[in-house]
Every structure is written in C-alpha cells, then in structure tokens.
N, C-alpha and C positions, 0 to 999 in steps of 0.2 A: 345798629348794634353799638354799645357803647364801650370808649377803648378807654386806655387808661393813661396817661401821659407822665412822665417821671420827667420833673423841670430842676436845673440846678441856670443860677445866674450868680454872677459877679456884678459888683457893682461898691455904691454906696447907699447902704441902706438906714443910716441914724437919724433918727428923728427924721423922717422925710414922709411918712404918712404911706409908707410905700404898700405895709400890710393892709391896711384898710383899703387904699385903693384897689389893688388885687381883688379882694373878697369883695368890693362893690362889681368889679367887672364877672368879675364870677358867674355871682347872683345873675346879671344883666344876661351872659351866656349858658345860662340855666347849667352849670358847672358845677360839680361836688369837687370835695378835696380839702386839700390843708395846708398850708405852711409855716414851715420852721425857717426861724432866724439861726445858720450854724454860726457865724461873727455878725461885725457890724460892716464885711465886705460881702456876705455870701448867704442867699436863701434858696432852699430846699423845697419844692412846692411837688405834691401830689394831686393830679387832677383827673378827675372823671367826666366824662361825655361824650356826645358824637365827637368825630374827630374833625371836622369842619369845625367846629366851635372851639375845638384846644387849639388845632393850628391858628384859629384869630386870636386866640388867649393867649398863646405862646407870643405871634408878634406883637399884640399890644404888652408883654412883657417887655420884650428887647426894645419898645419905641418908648420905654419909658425914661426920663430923668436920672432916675437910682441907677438901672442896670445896665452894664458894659456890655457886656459878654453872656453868651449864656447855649446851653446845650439840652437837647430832651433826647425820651427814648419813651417808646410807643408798644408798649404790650396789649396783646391782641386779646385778650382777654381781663375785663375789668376788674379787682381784687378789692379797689377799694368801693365800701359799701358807705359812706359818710350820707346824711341827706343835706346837708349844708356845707358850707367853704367854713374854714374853721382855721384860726391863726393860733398855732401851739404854743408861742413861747413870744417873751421879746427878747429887745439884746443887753445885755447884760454892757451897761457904761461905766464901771468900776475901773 
C-alpha cells in the first residue's frame, strides 16, 4: 500500500543542484511527488510510495550536503496522485 510522506528540511539549498538531485533519487526509488523551494534555507517535499522506499528517501535526504535538519510526517493514506517527482518553483536570488 502506498503511504504518503510530508518532508520539510533545513539546510542550504542555492545553487547546489539539490532539486534535481532529489527528483533523480526519486525516479531511482520509483517515488511520485514534488518539491517546493519555501527560501533558499528550507524545502518542502511531498512524496508518494511504499514506505520502505520514503524512509530510504527520507535518509538519503538528511545524508545530503544541502540539508541540516529535517522532519516528515506519514499519512496513512496516499492524496497525492502525481505520476512523476516534480520540482514546483526555484529560489528566488533577488
């Protein structure tokens, strides 16, 4: 059954290629979802799949370069319907 994983991380995420990498591991983890740049300290990621594979998704998040910190929450029923990983936004360097 597939759950749904609601990721928030800290980190530093400018210019570091961090979205793309995500959405490659993704794909690799047969994972749907998305992520949003909220600064150029903090991303927002919604992710879909068995939960074996978000919990590897989730550590290869925190074992990354960019992110510090970081916290999920696991609803037990999956909402989001994406068929791909999908990067919504960049960060705005102004």
């Amino acid at each position: 059954m597939k759950k749904e994983f609601h990721i928030l991380l800290t980190g530093t995420f400018n210019d570091t290629g961090f979205g793309f990498s995500c959405m490659k591991k993704a794909y690799e983890l047969q994972i749907t979802g998305q992520l949003k740049y909220i600064n150029k300290h903090m991303v927002d990621i919604v992710a879909t799949g068995r939960e074996d594979r978000l919990s590897s998704f989730y550590k290869w998040c925190l074992s990354s370069n960019e992110a510090r910190e970081g916290e999920y929450h696991i609803l037990n029923q999956a909402t989001n319907f994406n068929q791909d990983f999908q990067i919504m936004n960049s960060i705005e360097t102004r």
